[in-house]
mmCIF file of the N, C-alpha and C atoms, coordinates in Angstrom:
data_MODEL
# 
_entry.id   MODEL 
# 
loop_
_atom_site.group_PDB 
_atom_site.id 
_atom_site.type_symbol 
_atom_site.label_atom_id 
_atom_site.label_alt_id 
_atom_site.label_comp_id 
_atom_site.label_asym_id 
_atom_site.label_entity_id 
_atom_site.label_seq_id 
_atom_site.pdbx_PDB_ins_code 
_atom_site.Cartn_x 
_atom_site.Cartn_y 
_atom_site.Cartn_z 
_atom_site.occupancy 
_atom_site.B_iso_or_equiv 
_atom_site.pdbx_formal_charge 
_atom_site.auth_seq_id 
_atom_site.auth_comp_id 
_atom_site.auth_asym_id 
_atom_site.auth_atom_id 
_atom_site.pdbx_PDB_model_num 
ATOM 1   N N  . UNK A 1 1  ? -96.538 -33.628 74.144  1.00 0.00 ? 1  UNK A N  1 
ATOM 2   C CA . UNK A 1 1  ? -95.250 -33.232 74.683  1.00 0.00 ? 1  UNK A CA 1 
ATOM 3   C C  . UNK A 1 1  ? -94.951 -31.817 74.191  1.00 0.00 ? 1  UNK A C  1 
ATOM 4   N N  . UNK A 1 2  ? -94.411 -31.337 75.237  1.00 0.00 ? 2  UNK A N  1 
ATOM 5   C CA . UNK A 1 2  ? -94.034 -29.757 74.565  1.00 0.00 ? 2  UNK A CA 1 
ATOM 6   C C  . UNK A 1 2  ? -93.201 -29.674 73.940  1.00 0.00 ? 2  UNK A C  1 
ATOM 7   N N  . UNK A 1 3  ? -92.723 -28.568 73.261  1.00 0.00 ? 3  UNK A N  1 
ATOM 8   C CA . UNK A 1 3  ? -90.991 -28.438 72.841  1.00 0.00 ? 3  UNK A CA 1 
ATOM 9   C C  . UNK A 1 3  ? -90.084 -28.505 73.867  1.00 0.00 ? 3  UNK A C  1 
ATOM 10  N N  . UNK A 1 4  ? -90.270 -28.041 75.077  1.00 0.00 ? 4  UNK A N  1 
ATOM 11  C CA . UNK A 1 4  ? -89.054 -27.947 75.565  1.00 0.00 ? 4  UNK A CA 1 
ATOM 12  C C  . UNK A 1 4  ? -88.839 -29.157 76.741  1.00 0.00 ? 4  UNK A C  1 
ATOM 13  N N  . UNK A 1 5  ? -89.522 -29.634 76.760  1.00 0.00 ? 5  UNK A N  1 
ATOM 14  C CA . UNK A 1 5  ? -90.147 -31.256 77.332  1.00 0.00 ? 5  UNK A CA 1 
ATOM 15  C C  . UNK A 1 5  ? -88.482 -31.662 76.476  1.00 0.00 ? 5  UNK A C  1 
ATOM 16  N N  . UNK A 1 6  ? -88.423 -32.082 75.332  1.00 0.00 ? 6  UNK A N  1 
ATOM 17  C CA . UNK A 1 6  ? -87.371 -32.365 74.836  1.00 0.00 ? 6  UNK A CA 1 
ATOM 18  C C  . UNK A 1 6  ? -85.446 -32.090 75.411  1.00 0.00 ? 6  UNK A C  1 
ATOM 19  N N  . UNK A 1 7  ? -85.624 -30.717 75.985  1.00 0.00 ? 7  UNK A N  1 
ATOM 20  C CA . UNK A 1 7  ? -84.633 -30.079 76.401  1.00 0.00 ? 7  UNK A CA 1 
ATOM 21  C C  . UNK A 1 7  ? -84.532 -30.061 78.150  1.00 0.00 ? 7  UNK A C  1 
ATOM 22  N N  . UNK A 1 8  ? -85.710 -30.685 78.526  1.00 0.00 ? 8  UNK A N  1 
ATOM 23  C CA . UNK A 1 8  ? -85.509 -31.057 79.739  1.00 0.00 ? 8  UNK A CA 1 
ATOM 24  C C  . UNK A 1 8  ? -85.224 -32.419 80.550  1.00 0.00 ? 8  UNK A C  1 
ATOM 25  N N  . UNK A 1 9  ? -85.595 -33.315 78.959  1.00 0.00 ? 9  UNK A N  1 
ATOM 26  C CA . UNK A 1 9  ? -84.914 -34.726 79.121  1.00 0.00 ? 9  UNK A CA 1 
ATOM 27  C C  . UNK A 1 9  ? -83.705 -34.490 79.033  1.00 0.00 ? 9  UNK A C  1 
ATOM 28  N N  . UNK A 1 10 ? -83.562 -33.915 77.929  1.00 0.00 ? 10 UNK A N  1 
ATOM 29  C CA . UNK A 1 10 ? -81.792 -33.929 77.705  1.00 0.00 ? 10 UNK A CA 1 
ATOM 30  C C  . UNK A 1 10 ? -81.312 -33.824 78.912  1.00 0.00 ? 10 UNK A C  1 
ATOM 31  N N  . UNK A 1 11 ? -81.309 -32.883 79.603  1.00 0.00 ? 11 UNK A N  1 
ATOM 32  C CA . UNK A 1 11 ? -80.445 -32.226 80.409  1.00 0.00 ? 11 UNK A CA 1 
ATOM 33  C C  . UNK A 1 11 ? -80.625 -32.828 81.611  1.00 0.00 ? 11 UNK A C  1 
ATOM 34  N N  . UNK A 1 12 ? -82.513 -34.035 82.174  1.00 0.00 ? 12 UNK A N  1 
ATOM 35  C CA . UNK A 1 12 ? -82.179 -35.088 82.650  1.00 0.00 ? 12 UNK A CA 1 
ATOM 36  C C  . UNK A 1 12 ? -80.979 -35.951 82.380  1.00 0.00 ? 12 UNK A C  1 
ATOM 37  N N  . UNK A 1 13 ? -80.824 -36.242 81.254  1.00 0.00 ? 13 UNK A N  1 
ATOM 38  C CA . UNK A 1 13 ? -80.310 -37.592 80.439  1.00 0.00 ? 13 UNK A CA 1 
ATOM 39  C C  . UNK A 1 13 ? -78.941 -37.294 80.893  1.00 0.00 ? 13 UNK A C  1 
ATOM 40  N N  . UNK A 1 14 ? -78.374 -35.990 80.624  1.00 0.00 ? 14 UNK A N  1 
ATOM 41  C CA . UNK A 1 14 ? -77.198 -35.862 80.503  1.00 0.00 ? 14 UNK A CA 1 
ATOM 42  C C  . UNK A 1 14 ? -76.523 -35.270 81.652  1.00 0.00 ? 14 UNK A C  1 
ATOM 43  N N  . UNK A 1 15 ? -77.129 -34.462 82.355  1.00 0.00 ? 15 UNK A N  1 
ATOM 44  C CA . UNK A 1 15 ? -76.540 -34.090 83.298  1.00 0.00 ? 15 UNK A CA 1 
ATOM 45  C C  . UNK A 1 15 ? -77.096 -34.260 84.761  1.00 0.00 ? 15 UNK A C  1 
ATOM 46  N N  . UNK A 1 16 ? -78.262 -35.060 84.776  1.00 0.00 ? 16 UNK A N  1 
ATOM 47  C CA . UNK A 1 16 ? -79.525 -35.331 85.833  1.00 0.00 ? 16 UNK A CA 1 
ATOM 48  C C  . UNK A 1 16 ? -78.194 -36.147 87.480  1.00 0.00 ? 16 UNK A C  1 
ATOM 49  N N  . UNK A 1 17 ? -77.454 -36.750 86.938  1.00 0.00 ? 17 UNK A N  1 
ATOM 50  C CA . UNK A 1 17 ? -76.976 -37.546 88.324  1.00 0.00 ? 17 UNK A CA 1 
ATOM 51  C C  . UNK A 1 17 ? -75.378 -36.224 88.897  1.00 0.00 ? 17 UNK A C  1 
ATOM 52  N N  . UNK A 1 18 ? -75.554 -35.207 88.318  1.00 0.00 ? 18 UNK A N  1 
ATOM 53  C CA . UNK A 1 18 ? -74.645 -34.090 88.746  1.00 0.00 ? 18 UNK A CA 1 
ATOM 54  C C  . UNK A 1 18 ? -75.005 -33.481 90.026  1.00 0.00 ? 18 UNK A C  1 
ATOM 55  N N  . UNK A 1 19 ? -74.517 -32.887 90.868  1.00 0.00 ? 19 UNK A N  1 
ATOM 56  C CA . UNK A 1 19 ? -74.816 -32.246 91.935  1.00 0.00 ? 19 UNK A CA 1 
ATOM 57  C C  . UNK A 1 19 ? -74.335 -30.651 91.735  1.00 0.00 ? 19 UNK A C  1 
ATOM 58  N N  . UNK A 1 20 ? -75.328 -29.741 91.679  1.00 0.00 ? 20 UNK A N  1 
ATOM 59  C CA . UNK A 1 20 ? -74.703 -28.510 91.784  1.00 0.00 ? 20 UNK A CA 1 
ATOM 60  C C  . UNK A 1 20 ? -75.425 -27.091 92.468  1.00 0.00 ? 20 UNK A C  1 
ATOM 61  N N  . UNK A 1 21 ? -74.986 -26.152 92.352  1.00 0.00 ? 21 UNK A N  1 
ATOM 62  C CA . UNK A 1 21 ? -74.969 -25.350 93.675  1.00 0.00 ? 21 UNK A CA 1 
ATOM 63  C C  . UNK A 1 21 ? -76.207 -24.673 92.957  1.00 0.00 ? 21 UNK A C  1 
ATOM 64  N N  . UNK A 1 22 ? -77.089 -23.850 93.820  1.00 0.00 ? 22 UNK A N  1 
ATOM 65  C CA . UNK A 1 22 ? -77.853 -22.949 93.311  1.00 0.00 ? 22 UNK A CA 1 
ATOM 66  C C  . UNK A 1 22 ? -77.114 -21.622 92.758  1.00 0.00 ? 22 UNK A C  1 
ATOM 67  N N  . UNK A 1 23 ? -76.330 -21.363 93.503  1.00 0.00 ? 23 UNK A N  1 
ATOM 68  C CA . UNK A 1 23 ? -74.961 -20.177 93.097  1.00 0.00 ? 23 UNK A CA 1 
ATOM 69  C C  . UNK A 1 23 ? -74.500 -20.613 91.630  1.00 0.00 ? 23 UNK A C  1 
ATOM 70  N N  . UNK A 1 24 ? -73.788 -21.892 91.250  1.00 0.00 ? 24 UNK A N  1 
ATOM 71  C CA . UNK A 1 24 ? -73.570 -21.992 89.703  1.00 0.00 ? 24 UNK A CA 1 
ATOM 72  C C  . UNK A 1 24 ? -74.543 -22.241 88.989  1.00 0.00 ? 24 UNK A C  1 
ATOM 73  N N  . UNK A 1 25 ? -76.055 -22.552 89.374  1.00 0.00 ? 25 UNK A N  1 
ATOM 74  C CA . UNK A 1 25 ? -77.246 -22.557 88.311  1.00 0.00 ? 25 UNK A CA 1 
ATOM 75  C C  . UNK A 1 25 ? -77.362 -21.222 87.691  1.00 0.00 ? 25 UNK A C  1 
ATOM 76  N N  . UNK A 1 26 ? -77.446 -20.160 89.047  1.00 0.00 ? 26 UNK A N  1 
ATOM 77  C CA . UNK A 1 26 ? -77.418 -18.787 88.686  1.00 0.00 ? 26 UNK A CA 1 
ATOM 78  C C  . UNK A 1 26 ? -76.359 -17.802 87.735  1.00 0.00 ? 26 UNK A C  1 
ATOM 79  N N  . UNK A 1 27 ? -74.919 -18.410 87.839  1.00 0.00 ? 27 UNK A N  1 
ATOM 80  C CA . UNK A 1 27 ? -74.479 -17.845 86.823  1.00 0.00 ? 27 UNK A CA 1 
ATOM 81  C C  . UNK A 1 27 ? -74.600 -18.593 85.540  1.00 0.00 ? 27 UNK A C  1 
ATOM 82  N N  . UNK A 1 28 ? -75.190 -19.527 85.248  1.00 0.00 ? 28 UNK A N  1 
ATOM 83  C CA . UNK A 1 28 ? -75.067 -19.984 84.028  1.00 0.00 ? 28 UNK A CA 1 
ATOM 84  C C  . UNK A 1 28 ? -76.327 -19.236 83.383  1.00 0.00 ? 28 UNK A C  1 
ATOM 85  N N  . UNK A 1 29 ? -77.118 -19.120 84.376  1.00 0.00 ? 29 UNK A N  1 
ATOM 86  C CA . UNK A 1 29 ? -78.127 -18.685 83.955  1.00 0.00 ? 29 UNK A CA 1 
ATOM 87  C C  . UNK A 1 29 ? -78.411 -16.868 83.282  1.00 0.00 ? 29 UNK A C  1 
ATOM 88  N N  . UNK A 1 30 ? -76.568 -16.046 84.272  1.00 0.00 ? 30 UNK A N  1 
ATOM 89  C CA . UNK A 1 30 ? -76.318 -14.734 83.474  1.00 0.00 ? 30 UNK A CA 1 
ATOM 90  C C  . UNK A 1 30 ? -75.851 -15.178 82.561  1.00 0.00 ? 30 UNK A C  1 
ATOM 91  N N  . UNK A 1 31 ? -74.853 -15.798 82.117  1.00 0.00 ? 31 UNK A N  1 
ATOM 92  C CA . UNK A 1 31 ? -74.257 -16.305 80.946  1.00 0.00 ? 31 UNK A CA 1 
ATOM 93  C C  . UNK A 1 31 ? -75.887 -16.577 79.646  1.00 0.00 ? 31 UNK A C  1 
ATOM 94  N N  . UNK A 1 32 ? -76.091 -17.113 80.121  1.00 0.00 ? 32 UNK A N  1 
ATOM 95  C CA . UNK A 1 32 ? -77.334 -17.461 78.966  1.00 0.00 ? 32 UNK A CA 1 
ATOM 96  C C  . UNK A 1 32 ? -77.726 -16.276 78.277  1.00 0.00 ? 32 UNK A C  1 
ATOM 97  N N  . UNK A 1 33 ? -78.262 -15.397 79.657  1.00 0.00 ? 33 UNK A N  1 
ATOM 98  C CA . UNK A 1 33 ? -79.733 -14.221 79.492  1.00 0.00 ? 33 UNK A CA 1 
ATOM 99  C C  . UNK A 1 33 ? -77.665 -13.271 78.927  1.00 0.00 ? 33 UNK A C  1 
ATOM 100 N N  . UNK A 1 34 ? -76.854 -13.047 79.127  1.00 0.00 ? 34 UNK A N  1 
ATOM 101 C CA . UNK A 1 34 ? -75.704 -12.142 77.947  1.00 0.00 ? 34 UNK A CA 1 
ATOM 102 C C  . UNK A 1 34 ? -75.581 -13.210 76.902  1.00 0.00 ? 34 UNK A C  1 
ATOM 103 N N  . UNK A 1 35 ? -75.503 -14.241 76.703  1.00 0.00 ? 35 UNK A N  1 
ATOM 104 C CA . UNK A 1 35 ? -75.512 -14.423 74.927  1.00 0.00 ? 35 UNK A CA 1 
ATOM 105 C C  . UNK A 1 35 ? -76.737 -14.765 74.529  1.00 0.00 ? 35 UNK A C  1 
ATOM 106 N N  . UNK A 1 36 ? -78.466 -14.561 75.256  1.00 0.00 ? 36 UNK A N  1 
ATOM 107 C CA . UNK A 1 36 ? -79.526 -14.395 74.583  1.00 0.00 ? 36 UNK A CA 1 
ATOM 108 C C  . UNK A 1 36 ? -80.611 -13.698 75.172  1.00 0.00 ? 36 UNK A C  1 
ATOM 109 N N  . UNK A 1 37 ? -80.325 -12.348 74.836  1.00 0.00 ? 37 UNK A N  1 
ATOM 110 C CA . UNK A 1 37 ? -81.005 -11.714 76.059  1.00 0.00 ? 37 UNK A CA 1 
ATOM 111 C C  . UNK A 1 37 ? -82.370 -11.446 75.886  1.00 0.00 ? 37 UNK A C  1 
ATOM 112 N N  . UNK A 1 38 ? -83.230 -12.057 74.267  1.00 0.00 ? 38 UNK A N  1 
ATOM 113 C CA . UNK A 1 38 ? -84.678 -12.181 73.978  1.00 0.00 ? 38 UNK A CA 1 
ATOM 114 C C  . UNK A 1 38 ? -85.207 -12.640 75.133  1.00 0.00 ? 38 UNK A C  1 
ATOM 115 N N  . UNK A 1 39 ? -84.365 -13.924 75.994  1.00 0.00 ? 39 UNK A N  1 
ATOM 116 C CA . UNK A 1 39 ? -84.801 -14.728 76.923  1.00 0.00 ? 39 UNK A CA 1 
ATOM 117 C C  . UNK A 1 39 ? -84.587 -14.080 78.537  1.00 0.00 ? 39 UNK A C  1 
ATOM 118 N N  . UNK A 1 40 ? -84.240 -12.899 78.246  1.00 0.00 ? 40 UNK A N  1 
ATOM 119 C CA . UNK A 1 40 ? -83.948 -12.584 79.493  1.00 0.00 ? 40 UNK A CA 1 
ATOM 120 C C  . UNK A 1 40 ? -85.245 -12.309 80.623  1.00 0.00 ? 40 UNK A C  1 
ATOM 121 N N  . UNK A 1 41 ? -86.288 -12.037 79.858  1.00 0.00 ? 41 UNK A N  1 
ATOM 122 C CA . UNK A 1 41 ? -87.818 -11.574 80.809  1.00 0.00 ? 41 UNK A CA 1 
ATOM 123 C C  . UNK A 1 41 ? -88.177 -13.410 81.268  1.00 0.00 ? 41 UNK A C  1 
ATOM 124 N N  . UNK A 1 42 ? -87.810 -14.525 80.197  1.00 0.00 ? 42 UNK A N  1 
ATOM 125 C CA . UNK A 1 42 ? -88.379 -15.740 80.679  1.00 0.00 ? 42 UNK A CA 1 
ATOM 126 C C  . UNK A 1 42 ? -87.360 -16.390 81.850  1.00 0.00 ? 42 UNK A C  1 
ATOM 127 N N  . UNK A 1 43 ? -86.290 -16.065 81.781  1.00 0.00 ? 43 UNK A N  1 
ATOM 128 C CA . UNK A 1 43 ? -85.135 -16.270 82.969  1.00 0.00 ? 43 UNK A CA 1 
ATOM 129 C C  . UNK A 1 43 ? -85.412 -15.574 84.174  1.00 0.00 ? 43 UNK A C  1 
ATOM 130 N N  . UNK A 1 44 ? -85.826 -14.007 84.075  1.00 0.00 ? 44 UNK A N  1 
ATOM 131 C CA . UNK A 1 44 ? -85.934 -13.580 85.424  1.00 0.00 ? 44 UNK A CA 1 
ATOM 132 C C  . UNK A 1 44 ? -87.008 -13.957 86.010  1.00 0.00 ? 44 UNK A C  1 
ATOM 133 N N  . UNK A 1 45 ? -88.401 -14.534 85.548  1.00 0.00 ? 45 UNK A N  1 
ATOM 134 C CA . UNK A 1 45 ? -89.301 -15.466 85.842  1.00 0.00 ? 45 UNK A CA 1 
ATOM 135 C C  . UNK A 1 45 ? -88.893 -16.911 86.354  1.00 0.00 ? 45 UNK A C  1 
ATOM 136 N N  . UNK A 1 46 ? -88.393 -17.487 85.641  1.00 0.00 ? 46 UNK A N  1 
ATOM 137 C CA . UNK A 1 46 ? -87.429 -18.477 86.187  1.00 0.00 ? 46 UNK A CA 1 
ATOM 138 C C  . UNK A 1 46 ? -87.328 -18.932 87.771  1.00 0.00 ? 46 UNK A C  1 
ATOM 139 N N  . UNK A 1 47 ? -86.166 -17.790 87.326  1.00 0.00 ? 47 UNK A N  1 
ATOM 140 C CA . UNK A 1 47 ? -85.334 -17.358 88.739  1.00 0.00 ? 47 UNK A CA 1 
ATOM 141 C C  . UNK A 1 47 ? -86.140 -17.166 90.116  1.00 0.00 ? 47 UNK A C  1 
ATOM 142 N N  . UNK A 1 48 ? -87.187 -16.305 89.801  1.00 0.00 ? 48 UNK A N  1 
ATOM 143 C CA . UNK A 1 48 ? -87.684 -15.609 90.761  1.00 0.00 ? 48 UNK A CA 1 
ATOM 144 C C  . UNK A 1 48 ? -88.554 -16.769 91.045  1.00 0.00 ? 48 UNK A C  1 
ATOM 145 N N  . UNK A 1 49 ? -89.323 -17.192 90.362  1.00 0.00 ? 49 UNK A N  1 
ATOM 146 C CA . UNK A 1 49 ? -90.101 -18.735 90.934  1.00 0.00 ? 49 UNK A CA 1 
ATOM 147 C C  . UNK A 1 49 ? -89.723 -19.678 91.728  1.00 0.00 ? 49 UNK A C  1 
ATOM 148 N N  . UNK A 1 50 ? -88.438 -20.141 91.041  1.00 0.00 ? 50 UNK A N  1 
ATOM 149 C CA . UNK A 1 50 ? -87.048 -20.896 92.181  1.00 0.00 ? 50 UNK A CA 1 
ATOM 150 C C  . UNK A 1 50 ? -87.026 -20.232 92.963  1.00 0.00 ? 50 UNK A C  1 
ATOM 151 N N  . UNK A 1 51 ? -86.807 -19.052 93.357  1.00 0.00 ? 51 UNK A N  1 
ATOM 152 C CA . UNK A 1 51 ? -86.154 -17.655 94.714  1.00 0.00 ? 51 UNK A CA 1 
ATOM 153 C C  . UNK A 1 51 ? -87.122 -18.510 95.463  1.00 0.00 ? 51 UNK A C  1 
ATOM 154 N N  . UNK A 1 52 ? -88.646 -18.320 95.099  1.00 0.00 ? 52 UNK A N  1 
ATOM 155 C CA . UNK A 1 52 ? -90.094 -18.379 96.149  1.00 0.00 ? 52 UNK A CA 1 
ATOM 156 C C  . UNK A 1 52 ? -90.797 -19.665 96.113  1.00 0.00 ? 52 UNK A C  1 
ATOM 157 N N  . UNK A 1 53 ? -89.997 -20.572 95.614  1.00 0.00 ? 53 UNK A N  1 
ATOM 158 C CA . UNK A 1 53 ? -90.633 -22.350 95.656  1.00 0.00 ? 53 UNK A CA 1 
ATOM 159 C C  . UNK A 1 53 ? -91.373 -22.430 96.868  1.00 0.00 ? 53 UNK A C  1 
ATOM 160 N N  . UNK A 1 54 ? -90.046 -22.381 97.571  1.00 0.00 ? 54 UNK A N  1 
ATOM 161 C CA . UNK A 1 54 ? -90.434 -23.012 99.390  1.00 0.00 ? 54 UNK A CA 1 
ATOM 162 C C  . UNK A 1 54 ? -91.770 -21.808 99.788  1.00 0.00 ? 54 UNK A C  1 
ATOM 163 N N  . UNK A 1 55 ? -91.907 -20.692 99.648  1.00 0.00 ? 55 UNK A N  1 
ATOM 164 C CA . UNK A 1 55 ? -93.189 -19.677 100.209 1.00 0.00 ? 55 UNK A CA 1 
ATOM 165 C C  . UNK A 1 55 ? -94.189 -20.431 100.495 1.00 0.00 ? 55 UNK A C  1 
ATOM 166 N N  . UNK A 1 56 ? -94.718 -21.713 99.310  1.00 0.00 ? 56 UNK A N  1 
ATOM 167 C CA . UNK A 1 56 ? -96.222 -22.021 99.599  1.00 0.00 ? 56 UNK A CA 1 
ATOM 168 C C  . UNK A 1 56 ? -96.359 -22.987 100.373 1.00 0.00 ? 56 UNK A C  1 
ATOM 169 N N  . UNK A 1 57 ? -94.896 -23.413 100.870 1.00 0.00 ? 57 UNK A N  1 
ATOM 170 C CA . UNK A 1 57 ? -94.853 -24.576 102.015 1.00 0.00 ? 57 UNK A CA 1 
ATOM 171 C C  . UNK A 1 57 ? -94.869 -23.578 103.174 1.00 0.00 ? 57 UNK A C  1 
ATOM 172 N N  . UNK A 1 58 ? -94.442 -22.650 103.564 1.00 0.00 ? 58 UNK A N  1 
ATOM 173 C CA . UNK A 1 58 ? -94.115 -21.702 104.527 1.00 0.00 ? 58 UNK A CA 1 
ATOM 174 C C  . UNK A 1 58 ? -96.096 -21.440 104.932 1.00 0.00 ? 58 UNK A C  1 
ATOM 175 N N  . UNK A 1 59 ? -96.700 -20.863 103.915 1.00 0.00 ? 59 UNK A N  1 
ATOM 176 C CA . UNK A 1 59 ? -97.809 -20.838 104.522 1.00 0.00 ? 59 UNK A CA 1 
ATOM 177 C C  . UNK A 1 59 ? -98.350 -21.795 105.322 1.00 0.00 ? 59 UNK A C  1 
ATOM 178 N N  . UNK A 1 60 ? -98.382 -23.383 105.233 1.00 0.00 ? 60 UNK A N  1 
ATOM 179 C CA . UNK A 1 60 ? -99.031 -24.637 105.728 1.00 0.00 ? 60 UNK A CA 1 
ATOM 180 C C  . UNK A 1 60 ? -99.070 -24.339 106.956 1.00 0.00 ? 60 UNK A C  1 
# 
């Protein structure tokens, strides 16, 4: 198990039956990368992966 395997149950566990917008994922996600901005190069990776999910279905 990884480390962050841990932090992705959680946030199954705890917040998994929530419904929310891609618009408020994204600001939580400025909020994060301004109070930790070490993480800011692994967020805009993130992000940009989510942006282009659907692309490799688009090729089929």
């Amino acid at each position: 198990m990884y480390f962050t395997d841990r932090g992705i149950e959680e946030l199954s566990n705890r917040r998994g039956g929530e419904d929310v917008t891609l618009g408020w994922l994204a600001e939580k996600l400025a909020e994060f990368v301004d109070d930790n901005p070490d993480f800011e190069i692994a967020i805009e990776r993130f992000a940009t992966w989510l942006a282009r999910d659907d692309e490799a279905e688009d090729d089929d």
